[in-house]
Structures are given as structure tokens and as C-alpha cells.
C-alpha positions as CSV (number, residue, x, y, z in Angstrom):
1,X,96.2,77.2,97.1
2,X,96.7,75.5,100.4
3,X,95.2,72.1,101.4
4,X,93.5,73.5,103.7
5,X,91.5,75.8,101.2
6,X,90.5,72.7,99.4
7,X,89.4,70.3,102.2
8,X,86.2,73.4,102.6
9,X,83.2,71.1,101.9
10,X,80.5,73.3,99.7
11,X,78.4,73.0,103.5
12,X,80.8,74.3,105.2
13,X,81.7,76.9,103.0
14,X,78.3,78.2,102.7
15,X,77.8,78.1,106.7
16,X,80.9,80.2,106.9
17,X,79.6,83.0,104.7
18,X,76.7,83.0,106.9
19,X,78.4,83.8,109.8
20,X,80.6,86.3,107.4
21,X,76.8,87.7,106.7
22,X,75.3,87.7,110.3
23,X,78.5,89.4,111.4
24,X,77.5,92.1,108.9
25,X,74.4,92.3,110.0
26,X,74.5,92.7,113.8
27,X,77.7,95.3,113.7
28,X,76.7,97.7,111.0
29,X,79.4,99.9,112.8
30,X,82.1,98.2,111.4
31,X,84.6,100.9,109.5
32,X,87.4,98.5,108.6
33,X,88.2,95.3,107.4
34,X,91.5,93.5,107.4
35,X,93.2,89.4,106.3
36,X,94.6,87.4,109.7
37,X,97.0,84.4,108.5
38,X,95.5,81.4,110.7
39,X,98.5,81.7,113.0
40,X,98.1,85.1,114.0
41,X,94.6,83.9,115.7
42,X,96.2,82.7,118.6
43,X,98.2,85.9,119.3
44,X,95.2,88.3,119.0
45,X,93.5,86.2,122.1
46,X,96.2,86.2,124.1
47,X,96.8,90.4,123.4
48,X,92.5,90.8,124.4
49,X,92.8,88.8,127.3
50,X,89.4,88.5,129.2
51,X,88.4,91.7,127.8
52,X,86.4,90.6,125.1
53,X,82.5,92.3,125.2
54,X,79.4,89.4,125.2
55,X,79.0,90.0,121.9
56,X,82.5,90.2,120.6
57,X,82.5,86.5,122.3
58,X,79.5,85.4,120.3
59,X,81.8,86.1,117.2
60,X,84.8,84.7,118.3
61,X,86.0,82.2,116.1
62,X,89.3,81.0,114.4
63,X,87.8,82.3,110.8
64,X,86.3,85.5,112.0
65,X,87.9,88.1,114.4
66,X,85.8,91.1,115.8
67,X,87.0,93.8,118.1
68,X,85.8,97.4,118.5
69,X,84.2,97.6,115.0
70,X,87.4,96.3,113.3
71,X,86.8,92.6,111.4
72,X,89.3,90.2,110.6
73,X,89.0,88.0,108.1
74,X,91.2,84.4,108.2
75,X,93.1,84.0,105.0
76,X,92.7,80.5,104.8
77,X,88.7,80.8,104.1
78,X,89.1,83.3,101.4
79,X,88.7,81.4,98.6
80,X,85.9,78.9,99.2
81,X,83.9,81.7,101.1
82,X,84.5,83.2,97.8
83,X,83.3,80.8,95.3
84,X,80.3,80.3,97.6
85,X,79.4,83.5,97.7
86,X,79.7,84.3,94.3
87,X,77.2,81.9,93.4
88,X,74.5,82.9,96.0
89,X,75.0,86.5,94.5
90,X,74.8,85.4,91.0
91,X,71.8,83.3,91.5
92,X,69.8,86.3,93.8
93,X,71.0,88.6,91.2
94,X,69.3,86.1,88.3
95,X,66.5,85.8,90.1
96,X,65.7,89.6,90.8
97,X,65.9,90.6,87.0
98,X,63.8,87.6,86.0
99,X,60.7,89.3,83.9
100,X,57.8,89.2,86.7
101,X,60.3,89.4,89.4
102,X,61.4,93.5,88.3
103,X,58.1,95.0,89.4
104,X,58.6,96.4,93.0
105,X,56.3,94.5,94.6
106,X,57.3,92.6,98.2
107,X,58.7,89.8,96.2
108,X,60.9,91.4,94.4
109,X,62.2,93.7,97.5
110,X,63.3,90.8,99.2
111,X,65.0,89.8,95.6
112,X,66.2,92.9,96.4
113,X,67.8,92.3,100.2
114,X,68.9,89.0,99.5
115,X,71.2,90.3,96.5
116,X,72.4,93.1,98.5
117,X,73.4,90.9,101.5
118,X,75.3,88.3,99.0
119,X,77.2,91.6,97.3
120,X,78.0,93.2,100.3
121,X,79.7,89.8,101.0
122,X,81.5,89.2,98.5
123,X,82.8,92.8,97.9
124,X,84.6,92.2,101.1
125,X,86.2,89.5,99.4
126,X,86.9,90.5,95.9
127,X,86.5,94.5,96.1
128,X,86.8,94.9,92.2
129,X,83.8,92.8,91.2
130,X,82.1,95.4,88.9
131,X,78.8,93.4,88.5
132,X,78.6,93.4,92.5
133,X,79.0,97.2,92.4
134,X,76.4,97.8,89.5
135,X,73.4,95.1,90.8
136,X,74.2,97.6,94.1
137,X,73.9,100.8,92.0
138,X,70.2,99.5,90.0
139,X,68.3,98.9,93.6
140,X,69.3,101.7,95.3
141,X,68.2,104.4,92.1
142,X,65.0,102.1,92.2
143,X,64.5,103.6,95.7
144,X,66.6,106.5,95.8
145,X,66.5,107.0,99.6
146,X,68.9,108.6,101.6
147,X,69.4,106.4,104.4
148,X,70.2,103.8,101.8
149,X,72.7,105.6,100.2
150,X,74.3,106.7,102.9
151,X,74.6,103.2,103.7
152,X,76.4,102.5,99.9
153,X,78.8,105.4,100.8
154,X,79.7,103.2,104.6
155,X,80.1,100.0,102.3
156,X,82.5,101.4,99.9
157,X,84.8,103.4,103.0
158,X,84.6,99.9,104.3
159,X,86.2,98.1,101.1
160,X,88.4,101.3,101.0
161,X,89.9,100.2,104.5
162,X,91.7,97.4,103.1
163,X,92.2,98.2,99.4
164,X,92.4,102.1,99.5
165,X,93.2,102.1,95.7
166,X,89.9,100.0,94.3
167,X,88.9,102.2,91.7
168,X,85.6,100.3,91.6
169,X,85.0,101.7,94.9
170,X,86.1,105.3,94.3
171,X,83.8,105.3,91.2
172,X,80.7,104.0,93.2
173,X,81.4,106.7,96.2
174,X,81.3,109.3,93.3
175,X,77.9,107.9,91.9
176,X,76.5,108.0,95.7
177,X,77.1,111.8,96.0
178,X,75.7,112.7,92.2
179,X,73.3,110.9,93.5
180,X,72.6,112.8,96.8
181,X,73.3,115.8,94.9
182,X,70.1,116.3,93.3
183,X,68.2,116.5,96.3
184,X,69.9,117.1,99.6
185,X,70.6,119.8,102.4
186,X,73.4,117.7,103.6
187,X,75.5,117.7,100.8
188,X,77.8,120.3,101.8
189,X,78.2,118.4,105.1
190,X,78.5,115.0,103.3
191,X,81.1,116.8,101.1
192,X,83.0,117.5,104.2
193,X,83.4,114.2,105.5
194,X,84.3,112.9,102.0
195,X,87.2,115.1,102.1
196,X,88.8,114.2,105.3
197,X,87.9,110.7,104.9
198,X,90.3,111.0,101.7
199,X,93.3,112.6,103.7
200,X,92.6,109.9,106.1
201,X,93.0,107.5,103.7
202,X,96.4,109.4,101.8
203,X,97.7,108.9,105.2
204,X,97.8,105.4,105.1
205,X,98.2,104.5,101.2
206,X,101.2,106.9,99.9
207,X,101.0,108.5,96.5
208,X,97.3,107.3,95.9
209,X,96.3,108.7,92.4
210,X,92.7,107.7,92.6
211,X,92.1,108.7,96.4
212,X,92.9,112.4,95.2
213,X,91.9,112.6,91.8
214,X,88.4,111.6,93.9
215,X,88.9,114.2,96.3
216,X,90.0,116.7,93.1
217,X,86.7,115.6,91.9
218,X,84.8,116.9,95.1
219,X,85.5,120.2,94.3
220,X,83.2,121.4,92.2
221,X,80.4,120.8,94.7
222,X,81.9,122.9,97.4
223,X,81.2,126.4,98.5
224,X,83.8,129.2,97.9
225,X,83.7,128.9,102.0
226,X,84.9,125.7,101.6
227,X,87.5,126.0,99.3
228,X,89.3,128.9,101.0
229,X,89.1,126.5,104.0
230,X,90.3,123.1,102.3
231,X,93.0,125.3,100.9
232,X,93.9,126.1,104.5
233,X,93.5,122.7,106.1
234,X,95.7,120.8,103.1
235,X,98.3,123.2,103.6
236,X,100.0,121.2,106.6
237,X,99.5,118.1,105.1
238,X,101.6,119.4,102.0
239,X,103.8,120.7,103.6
240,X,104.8,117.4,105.2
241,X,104.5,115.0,102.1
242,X,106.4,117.4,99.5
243,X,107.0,114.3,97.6
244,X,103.4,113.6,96.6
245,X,102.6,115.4,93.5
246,X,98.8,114.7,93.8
247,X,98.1,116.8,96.9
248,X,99.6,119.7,95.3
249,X,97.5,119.3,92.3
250,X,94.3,119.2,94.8
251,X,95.4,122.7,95.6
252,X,95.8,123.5,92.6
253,X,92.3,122.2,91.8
254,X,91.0,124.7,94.4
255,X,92.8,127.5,93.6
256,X,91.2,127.4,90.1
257,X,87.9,126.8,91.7
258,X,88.1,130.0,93.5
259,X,89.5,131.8,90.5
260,X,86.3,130.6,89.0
261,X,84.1,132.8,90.9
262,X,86.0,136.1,90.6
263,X,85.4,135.0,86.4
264,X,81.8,134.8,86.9
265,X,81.6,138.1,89.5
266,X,80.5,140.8,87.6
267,X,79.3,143.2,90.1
268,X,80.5,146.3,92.3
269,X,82.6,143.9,94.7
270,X,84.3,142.0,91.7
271,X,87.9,144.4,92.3
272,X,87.3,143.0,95.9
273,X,87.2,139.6,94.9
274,X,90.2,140.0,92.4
275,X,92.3,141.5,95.1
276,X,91.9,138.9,97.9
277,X,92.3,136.1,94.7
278,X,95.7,137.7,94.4
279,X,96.4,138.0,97.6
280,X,95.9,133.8,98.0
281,X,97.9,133.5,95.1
282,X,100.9,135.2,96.6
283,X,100.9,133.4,99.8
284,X,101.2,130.5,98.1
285,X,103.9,131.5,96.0
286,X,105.7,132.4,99.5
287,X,105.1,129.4,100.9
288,X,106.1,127.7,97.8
289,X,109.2,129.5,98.0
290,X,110.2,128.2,101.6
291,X,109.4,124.6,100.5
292,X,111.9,124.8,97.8
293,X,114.3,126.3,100.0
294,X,113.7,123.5,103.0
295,X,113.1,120.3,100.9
296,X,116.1,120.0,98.1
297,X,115.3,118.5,94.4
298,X,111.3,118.0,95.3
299,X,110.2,117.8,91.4
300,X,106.8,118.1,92.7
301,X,106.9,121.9,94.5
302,X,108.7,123.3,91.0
303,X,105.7,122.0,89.0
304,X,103.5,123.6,91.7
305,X,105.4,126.8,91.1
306,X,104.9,127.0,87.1
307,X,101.3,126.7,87.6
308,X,101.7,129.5,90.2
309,X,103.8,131.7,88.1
310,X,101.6,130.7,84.4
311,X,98.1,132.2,86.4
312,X,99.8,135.3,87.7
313,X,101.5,136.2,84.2
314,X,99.0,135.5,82.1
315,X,95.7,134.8,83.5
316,X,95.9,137.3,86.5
317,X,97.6,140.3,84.8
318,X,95.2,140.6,82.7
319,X,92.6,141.0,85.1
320,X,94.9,143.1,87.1
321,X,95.2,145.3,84.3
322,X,91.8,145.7,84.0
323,X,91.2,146.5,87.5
324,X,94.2,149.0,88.1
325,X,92.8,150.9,85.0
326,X,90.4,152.3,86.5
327,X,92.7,154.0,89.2
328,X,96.3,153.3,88.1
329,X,98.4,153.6,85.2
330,X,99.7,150.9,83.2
331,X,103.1,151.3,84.0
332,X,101.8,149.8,87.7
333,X,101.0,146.7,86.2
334,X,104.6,146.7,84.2
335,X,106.5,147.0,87.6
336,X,104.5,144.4,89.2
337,X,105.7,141.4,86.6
338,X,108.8,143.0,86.4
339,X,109.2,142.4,90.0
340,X,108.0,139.1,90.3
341,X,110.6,138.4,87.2
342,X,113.1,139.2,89.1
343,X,112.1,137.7,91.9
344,X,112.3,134.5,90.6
345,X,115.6,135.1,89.3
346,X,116.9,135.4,92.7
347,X,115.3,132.5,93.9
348,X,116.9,130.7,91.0
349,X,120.0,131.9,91.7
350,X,120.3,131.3,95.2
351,X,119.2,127.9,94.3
352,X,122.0,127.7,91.9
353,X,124.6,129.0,94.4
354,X,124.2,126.7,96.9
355,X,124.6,123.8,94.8
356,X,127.4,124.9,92.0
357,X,129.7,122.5,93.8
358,X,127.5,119.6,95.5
359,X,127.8,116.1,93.9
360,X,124.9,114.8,96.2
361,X,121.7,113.7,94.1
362,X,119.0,116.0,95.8
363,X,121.4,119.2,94.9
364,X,121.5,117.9,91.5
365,X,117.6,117.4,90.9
366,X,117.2,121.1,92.3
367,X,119.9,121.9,89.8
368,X,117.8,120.2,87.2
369,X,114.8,121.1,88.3
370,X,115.3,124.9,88.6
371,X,117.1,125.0,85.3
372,X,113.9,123.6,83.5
373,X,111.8,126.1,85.4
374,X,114.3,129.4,84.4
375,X,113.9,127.9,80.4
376,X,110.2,127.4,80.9
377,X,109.5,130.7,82.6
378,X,111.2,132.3,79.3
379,X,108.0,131.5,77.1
380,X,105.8,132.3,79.2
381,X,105.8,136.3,79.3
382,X,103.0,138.0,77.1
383,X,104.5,140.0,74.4
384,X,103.0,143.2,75.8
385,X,105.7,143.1,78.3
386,X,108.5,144.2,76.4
387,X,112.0,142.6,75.7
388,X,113.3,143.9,78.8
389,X,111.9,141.1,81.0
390,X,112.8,138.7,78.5
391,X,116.6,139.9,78.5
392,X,116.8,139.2,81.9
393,X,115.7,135.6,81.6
394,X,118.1,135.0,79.2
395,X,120.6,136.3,80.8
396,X,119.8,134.5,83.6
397,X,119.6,130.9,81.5
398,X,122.9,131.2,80.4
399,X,124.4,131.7,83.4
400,X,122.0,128.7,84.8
401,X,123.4,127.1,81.3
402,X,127.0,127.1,82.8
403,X,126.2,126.1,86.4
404,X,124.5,122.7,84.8
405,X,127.3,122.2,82.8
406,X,129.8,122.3,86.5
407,X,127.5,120.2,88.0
408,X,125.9,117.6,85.8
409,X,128.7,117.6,82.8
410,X,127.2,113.7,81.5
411,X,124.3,116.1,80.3
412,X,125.9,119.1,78.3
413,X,124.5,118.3,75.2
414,X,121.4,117.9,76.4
415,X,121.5,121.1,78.2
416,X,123.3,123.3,75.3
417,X,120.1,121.5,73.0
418,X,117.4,122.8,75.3
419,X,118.7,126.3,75.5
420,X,118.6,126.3,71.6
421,X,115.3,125.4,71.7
422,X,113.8,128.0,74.3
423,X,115.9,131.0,72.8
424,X,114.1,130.8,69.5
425,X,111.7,133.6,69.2
């Protein structure tokens, strides 16, 4: 802690969380907040020039900085603004659930106000203060209006701005929207915006777990519409951050969503259904494919393709079966995973070919990585298929067996141990 931090008089501090407060109050627009070192103060004025609005001028100071709905915070107040506001929210918060106070009437609502202007504070300061968060949650289910909680879901894109991985904040976004769930025509609207707001923010903060397992979560509340179309819109963005396991488990996410509808269709159009499911399913696979081939030792797009392969053997066949009975043959349904079999022999292979001799790291992890998926693949045909499928796998994991052994030699035990394993019956 600085000197400076600790020459704040408690007066002081508490008139600068005013103006932290009225700031608040007279830009409700504000979508982002950020921490200026003192020195950088200086700079900013000199970049804005003269072009500062009336109002922007009203909040020029060297503690705040406000410009086009974006607030700066100086670093050097953090700390006693804190303090100060912690106790203001503690004591508002004390007084609203004092017996007598909790009753609804016009005292306690402005109980209410004052302890929703002190946490709305000091969650800009300290985003992971749970008790801010849940004093937040009990007034708004007290009234339950939309407005209001549309105004909790602003709040919590705000803290997201400058820490995109507070789970306190993801948690309370996905309280909001159970909330608005149970009585809303927007929701699918509201669901929207929740989506791109979290690929806005997966932009910006690189492999964030929580920002897509929130956006994973989303799913259930969307339309089949919806998912076919997130399915479509996340494809680009995929395609361009290969690396990041957690947007290709979002897809996966909606891919079983929409497999969960052709499970609960049960009328005339369910062979429809089943048929453009399949369809989906084998675009992806292709454009799985092509990622592999472009991007070299990408762990990430070889998981994607087990889940692919795992609902298509065993999950889809067996609704393909079911279907094609009723116009084909079973041998149809045979040839179909015998195909894809061997199609993903070939792509192994032609993985394998291109690297037998490489000693850079990324031809080695696609080495690796393609050898795990030829050993997994050989458990995971249904015994109905015959031994003539499996033959081929094992034919083709000993000859992946000998092109690990060229390449990564350190690992030969290792390998020779895990082909033990996955050719016992």
C-alpha cells in the first residue's frame, strides 16, 4: 500500500465514493469499467483535447475518468473508497433486515435503494463480494420486476468488463434469467443477447471456462431455431480459436440439444427430423476433418471428433436402423459404419504419413493425438457390427503402433502398454 492510499482521511474517502455513486447515477449507460494508474491521468487529457462533452467535464477529475460510457477508476483510491464503502453497505444492509424495517412499506424501500446504491459501488471495487451479490438478489425477488432485473443483468456485464472471469457475477446473471424465465415474452430475445455478449467477452479473455460453461448453460432455454442458428454463428469463431476446448464443447452442447428433440419426436415427421439431425452431424464431421488437416496437433478438434464419431456409432445407428427398417435392409446400415470406419482410417493415415519423419512438436502431438483416437475408436463399435470392422482397426493400430515408435521412440513402452490394453476383448 502506497502513502498515498493511507494519507485518504475517512471525509475524504467517503466524499469520493459519492462522486463514485453520482457518476453511477447520472450515466446509467455505462457498459465498462477499467483501473487508470494516477500517471496515466495526464495522458488521457492530452489524447481528448477540447473534445470533452459538458457533462463529461462535470466528471472530470484526477480520481474519476469518464468518456463515452467508459469509466476509469484511479488506482490510488481503491482501497480507502473501498473500506468506506464497505461500511456504508454493511450498515444499509443492517439496517434493512432489522425486524420492523423488512415489511415493504416506504421506509424500508428506501432501506432498500440505499443498500443497492452502496453494493453497486462497491461491486465495482471488489466484484467477488458474495454478500453484495446476495443483499442484491433478496430485494429484487421481493419485487420481481422486470425493469429491475434487467437492470441486475447491466450491473453484472458491467463487473464482467473488467474481471470477465468473476464467477460471482456469472452465477448472478444466471439467477437474473431463471428469474425472467418464469414469466417473460422476451426471454428468447434476452437469451440472444446473453449469447453474443459471451463471445464478446471470449474475445477479449482467452480460454474462459466460466464465460462458456455460462453460455453452455443458456442452452436449454433456446429454441431448436436457435440452436441450429448458434450452431452456425459459432462455427467461424471455432474455426479461428482451435485451441480453445470450451467453444467446441458449446457445440457440442447444441448438438445434443438438437438431438434432444428428434428423442422426444414421435410423430409422422420424426424420419424427417432424424435425417436432417444426420445430416448436421456429417457436416460437422467434414468440417472437423479440414480443421485437423489445417491446424497440426490441436488436442482440442480430436476430442471434438470422438464425441462426433461416439453419437454416430452408437447413439445414431441405432436410430438409423430403426428408420431404414421400414424401407431398407439392414445390410444398408452395415455399409454405412463400414464406411465411415474406413474413413477414418484414411484420415488417420494420411495424418500419419505426413508426419512419419517430422521432429517438430505440433507433428508429434498430431502423432499422439491421432494414435489415442485410432485405440479409442477400437472400443467403441457395437458388437452387432461384426469382427470385420474391428480387424480393420487393429490393423490399422499396429501400423499407427510402428509410426509412434519412428517418431516419438522416448515413449515405446508406453505405446506397446496402451495397445495391450485396447486389444483385449
Amino acid at each position: 500500500m502506497s502513502m498515498r492510499e493511507n494519507s485518504y482521511t475517512e471525509a475524504e474517502a467517503l466524499n469520493l465514493l459519492a462522486q463514485l455513486e453520482r457518476i453511477l447515477d447520472l450515466d446509467p449507460l455505462i457498459d465498462e469499467v477499467g483501473f487508470i494508474h494516477p500517471s496515466q491521468f495526464a495522458t488521457l487529457k492530452e489524447e481528448i483535447g477540447d473534445s470533452l462533452s459538458s457533462e463529461d467535464r462535470d466528471h472530470e477529475s484526477t480520481s474519476f475518468w469518464i468518456r463515452d460510457h467508459k469509466l476509469g477508476i484511479s488506482t490510488q483510491i481503491l482501497i480507502p473508497v473501498y473500506k468506506v464503502a464497505k461500511h456504508a453497505f454493511i450498515s444499509a444492509l443492517r439496517q434493512y433486515k432489522t425486524p420492523g424495517n423488512f415489511s415493504g412499506k416506504s421506509q424500508d424501500n428506501t432501506l432498500a435503494i440505499e443498500v443497492m446504491i452502496h453494493s453497486k459501488a462497491l461491486l465495482l471495487l471488489s466484484c467477488d463480494f458474495a454478500t453484495a451479490w446476495n443483499s442484491r438478489k433478496l430485494i429484487v425477488s421481493n419485487k420481481r420486476l422486470l425493469p429491475i432485473l434487467m437492470d441486475e443483468l447491466h450491473l453484472s456485464a458491467l463487473v464482467l468488463s473488467y474481471s470477465p472471469k468473476s464467477e460471482q457475477a456469472w452465477s448472478h446473471r444466471r439467477w437474473v434469467i431463471n428469474m425472467i424465465s418464469r414469466n417473460c415474452s422476451t426471454l428468447q430475445w434476452i437469451i440472444e443477447r446473453e449469447s453474443e455478449l459471451v463471445e464478446k467477452i471470449a474475445e477479449r479473455s482467452k480460454m474462459n471456462y466460466r464465460a462458456w460453461n455460462h453460455r453452455c448453460w443458456l442452452v436449454s432455454f433456446m429454441t431448436r431455431e436457435q440452436v441450429l442458428d448458434e450452431l452456425k454463428k459459432s462455427r467461424n469463431w471455432s474455426g479461428l480459436h482451435v485451441a480453445d476446448n470450451s467453444c467446441f464443447h458449446y457445440r457440442r452442447r447444441l448438438m445434443l440439444r438438437n438431438l434432444e428433440g428428434f428423442c422426444y419426436t414421435q410423430d409422422n415427421n420424426s424420419s424427417g427430423y432424424f435425417v436432417e439431425t444426420y445430416q448436421i452431424w456429417k457436416e460437422e464431421l467434414d468440417w472437423n476433418e479440414s480443421l485437423i488437416k489445417r491446424y497440426v496437433g490441436r488436442e482440442a478438434l480430436w476430442l471434438h471428433r470422438r464425441f462426433l464419431s461416439m453419437y454416430l456409432i452408437k447413439h445414431m445407428a441405432t436410430h438409423l436402423l430403426a428408420v431404414s427398417c421400414q424401407s431398407k435392409p439392414k445390410a444398408s446400415v452395415d455399409i454405412d459404419i463400414d464406411s465411415l470406419m474406413d474413413h477414418e482410417l484414411c484420415l488417420v493415415h494420411s495424418c500419419s504419413t505426413t508426419i512419419a519423419d517430422a521432429n517438430f512438436e505440433d507433428f508429434q502431438a498430431q502423432a499422439i493425438h491421432s494414435a489415442a483416437y485410432m485405440l479409442w475408436l477400437t472400443k467403441q463399435i457395437p458388437e452387432y457390427q461384426g469382427i470385420d470392422i474391428q480387424e480393420k482397426l487393429r490393423a490399422g493400430v499396429g501400423d499407427m503402433t510402428r509410426m509412434l515408435k519412428r517418431s516419438c521412440p522416448d515413449r515405446s513402452s508406453l505405446w506397446d502398454y496402451l495397445v495391450g490394453y485396447h486389444s483385449e476383448p
